[in-house]
C-alpha positions as CSV (number, residue, x, y, z in Angstrom):
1,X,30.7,-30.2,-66.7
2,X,28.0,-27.9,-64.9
3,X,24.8,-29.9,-66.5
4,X,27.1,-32.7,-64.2
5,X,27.5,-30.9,-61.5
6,X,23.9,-30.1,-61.5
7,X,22.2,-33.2,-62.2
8,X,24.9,-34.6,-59.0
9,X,23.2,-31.7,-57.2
10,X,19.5,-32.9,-58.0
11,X,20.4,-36.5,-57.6
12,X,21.8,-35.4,-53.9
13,X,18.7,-33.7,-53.0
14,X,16.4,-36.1,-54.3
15,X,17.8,-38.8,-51.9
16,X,18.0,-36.4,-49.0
17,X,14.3,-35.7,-49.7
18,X,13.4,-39.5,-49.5
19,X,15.0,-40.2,-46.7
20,X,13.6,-37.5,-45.0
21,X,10.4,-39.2,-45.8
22,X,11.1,-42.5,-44.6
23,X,13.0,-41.1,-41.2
24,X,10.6,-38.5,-40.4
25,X,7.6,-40.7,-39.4
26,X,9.5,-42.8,-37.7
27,X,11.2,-39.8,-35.7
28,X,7.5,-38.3,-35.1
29,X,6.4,-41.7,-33.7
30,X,9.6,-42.0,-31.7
31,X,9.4,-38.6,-30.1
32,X,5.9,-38.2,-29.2
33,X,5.9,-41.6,-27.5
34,X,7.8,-39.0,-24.7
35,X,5.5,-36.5,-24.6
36,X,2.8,-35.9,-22.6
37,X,-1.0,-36.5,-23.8
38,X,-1.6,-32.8,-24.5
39,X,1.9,-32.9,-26.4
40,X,1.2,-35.5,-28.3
41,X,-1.9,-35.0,-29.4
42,X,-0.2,-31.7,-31.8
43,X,2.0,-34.4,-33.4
44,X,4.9,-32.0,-34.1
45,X,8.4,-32.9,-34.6
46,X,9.9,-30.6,-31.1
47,X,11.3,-32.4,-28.6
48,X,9.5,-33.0,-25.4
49,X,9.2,-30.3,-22.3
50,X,9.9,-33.5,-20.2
51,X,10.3,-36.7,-20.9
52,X,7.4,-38.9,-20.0
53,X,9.3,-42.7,-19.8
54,X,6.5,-43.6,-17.5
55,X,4.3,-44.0,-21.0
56,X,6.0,-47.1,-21.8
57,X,5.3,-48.8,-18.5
58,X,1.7,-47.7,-18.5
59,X,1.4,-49.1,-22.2
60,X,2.9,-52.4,-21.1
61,X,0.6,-52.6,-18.0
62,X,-2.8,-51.6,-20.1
63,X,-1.9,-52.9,-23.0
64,X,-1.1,-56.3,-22.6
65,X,2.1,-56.6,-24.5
66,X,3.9,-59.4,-22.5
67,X,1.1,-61.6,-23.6
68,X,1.4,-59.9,-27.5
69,X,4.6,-60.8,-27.8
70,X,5.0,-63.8,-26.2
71,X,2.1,-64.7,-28.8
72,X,3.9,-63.0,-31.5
73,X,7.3,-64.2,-30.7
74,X,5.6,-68.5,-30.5
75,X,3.8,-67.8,-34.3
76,X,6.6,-65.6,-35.9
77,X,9.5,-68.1,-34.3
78,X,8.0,-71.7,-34.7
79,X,6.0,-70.7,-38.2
80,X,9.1,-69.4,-39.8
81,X,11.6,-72.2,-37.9
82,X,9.3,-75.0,-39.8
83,X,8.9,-73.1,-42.6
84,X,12.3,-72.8,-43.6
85,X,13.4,-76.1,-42.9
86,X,10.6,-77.9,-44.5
87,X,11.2,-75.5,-47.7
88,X,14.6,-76.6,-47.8
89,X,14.3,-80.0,-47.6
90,X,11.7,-79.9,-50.5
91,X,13.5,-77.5,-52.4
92,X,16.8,-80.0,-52.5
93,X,14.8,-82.6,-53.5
94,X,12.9,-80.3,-56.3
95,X,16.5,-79.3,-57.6
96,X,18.3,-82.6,-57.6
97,X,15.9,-84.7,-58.7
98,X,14.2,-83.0,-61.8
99,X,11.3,-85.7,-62.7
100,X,7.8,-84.6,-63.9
101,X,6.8,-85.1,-60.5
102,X,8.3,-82.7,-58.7
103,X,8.4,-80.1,-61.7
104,X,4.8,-80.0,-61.2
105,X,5.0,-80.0,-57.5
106,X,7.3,-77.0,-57.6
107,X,5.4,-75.0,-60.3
108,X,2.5,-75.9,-57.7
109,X,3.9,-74.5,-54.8
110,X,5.0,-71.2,-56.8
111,X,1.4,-70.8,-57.3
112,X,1.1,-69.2,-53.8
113,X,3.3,-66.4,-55.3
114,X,0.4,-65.6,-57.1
115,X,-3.1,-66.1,-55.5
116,X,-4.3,-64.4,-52.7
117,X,-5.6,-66.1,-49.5
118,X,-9.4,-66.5,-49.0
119,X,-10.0,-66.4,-45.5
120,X,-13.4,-67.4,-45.9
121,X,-12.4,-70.5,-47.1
122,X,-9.5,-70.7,-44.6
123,X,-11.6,-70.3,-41.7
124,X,-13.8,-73.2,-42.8
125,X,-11.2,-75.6,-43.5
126,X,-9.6,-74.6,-40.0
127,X,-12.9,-75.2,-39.0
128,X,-13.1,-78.7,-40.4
129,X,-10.2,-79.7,-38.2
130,X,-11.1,-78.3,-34.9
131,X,-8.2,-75.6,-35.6
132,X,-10.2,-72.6,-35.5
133,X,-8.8,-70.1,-32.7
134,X,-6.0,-72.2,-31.8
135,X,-2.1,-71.3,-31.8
136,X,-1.9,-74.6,-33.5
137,X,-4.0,-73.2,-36.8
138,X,-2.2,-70.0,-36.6
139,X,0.7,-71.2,-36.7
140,X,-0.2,-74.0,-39.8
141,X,-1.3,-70.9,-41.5
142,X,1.6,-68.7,-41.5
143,X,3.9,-71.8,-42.1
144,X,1.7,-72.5,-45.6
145,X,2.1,-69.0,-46.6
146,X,5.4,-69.0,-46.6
147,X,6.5,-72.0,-48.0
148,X,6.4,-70.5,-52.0
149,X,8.9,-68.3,-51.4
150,X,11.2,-70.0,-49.6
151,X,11.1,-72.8,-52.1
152,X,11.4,-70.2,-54.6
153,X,14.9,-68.8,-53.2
154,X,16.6,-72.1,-51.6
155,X,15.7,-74.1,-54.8
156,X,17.8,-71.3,-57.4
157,X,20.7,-71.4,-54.5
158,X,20.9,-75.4,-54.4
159,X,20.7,-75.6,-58.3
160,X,24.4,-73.6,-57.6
161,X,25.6,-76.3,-55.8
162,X,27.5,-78.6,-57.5
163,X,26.3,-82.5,-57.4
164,X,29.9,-83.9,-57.1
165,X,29.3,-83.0,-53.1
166,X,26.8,-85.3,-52.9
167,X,28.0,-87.8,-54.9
168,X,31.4,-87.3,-52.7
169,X,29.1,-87.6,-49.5
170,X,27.4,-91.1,-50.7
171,X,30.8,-92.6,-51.4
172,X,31.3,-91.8,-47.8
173,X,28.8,-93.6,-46.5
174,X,26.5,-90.7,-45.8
175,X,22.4,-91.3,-46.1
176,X,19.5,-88.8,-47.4
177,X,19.6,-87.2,-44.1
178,X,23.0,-86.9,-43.1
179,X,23.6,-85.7,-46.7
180,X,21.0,-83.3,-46.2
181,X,22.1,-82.1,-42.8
182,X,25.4,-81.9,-42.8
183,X,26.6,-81.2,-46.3
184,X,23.9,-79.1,-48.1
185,X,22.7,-77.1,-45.1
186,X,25.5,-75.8,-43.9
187,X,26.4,-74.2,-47.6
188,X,22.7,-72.9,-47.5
189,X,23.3,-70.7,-44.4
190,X,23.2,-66.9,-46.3
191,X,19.8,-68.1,-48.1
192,X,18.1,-69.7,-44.7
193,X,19.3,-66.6,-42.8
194,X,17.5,-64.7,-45.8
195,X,14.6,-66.4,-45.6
196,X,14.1,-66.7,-42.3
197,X,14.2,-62.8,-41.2
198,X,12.6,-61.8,-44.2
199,X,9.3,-64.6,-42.8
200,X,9.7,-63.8,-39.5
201,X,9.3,-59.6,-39.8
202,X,6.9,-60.5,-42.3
203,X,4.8,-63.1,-39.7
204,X,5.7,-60.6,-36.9
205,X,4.0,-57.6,-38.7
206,X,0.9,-59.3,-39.8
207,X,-2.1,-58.0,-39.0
208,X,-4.8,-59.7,-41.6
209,X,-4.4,-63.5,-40.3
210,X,-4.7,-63.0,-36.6
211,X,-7.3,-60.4,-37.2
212,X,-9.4,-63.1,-39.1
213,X,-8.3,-66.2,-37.6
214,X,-8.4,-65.8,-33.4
215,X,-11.8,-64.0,-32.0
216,X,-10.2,-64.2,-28.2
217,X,-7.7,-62.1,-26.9
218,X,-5.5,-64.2,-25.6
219,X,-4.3,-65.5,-28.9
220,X,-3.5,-61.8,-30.1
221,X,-0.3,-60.9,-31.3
222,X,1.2,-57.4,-31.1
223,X,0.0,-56.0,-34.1
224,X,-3.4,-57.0,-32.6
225,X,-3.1,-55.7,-28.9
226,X,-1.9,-52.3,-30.7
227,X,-4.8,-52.5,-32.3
228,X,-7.0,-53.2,-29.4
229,X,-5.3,-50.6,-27.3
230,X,-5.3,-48.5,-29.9
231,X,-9.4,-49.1,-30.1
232,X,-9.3,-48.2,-26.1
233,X,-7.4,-45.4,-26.0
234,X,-7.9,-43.3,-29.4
235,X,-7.3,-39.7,-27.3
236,X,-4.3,-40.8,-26.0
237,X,-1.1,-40.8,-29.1
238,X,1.5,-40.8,-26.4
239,X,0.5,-43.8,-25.1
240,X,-0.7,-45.3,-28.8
241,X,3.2,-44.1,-30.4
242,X,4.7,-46.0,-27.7
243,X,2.9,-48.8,-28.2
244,X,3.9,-48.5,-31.7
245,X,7.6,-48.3,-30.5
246,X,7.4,-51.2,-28.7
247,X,5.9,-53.3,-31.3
248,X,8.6,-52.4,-34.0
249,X,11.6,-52.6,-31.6
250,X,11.7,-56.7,-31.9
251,X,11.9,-56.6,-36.0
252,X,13.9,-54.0,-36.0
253,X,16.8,-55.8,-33.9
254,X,16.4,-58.8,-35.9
255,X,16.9,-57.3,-39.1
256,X,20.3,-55.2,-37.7
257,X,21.4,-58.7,-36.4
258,X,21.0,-60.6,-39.7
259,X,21.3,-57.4,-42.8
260,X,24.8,-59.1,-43.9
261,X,23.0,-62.3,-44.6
262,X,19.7,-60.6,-46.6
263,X,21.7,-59.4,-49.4
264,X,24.0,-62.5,-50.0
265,X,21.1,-64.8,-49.5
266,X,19.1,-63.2,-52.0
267,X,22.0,-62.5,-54.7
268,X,24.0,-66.1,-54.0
269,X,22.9,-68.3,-56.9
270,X,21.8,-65.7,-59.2
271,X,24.7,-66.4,-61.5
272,X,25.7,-69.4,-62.4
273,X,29.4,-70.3,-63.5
């Protein structure tokens, strides 16, 4: 009963300890965004002698974060809309329709999983069609990348589905679309809500494709302009953790809004009856 007791004990304080270590860093960033640039610059956890809310305005005004995250908000919102759509589609045609064809266009796709992007090679073939530093090539980019896995996740949750639905929907009258549209999609919500926060705080956060793929500053996302500002203004942390802040706040709410879909989507087809 006490080597129980103790091992409960452990287990406790083990998990206190790692949160600590993922709510600490956030806290230190969060609190000497307040601070003053003297304050901020010791990077400990006390609060503020007065609150400086003024940093976030100045960091808004310098930085150019309207235009970051309008930018961000047009690749992380189109990319991952089209993404997830166009994954879906395929993945119910992959999963009804098992010929040779489209086992070896889905093993294809899966290969994405796998290999990392070349943005050498990228940046040439963006090149090719007069997409280099364009919204348009950004866009394509991020909407390629994450096709695998959504095909991946939406194709195990269809193969749960059972056939006589759409075999009840042709008798009705309804066509491929239709089908598609209204009698598939709507069961697929928990998997396309999955996907499509997991894509878009994934899109939102990158740094690597923008940083490679856009040379002018208007096409910058946040992660970019933090960067940037970041590049300008290395003395000043307040200014730099509030930029931070500002940056995470939009991922942040859209995972809160959708967390009761992430688990479900991801777990809904994983057994099959």
């Amino acid at each position: 009963m006490t080597k129980k007791r103790i091992l409960a004990v452990l287990k406790h304080v083990l998990m206190i300890l790692l949160c600590l270590a993922v709510v600490l860093p956030f806290y230190l960033v969060v609190i000497n965004s307040f601070k003053t640039k003297g304050e901020a610059a010791r990077m400990n956890l006390s609060l503020p002698t007065e609150w400086q809310f003024s940093n976030y305005t100045e960091v808004i005004r310098k930085g150019k974060l309207i235009q970051g995250f309008l930018n961000s908000l047009i690749y992380a919102g189109v990319s991952t809309l089209i993404g997830v759509i166009s994954s879906a589609m395929a993945s119910f045609v992959m999963s009804r329709r098992r010929t040779r064809v489209n086992s070896f266009l889905y093993y294809f796709v899966l290969c994405g999983l796998f290999f990392p992007v070349n943005y050498v090679t990228l940046s040439r073939v963006l090149g090719t069609f007069q997409l280099t530093n364009t919204k348009a090539g950004i866009i394509i980019v991020f909407t390629s990348a994450m096709i695998p896995f959504c095909v991946f996740t939406i194709r195990n949750f269809i193969s749960s589905v059972p056939v006589e639905l759409d075999e009840a929907a042709v008798l009705d009258g309804a066509g491929p679309l239709s089908l598609f549209f209204r009698v598939i999609m709507p069961m697929l919500k928990p998997v396309l809500f999955t996907c499509f926060i997991l894509q878009f705080m994934g899109v939102w956060s990158d740094f690597l494709t923008p940083l490679y793929l856009s040379s002018k500053s208007k096409l910058f996302p946040m992660t970019m302009a933090v960067y940037q500002f970041f590049g300008k203004n290395t003395n000043y942390w307040n200014y730099i953790f509030a930029d931070i802040v500002l940056t995470c706040i939009p991922v942040i709410l859209v995972y809160l809004i959708g967390q009761k879909y992430i688990i479900g989507g991801l777990t809904s087809g994983a057994v099959k009856e």
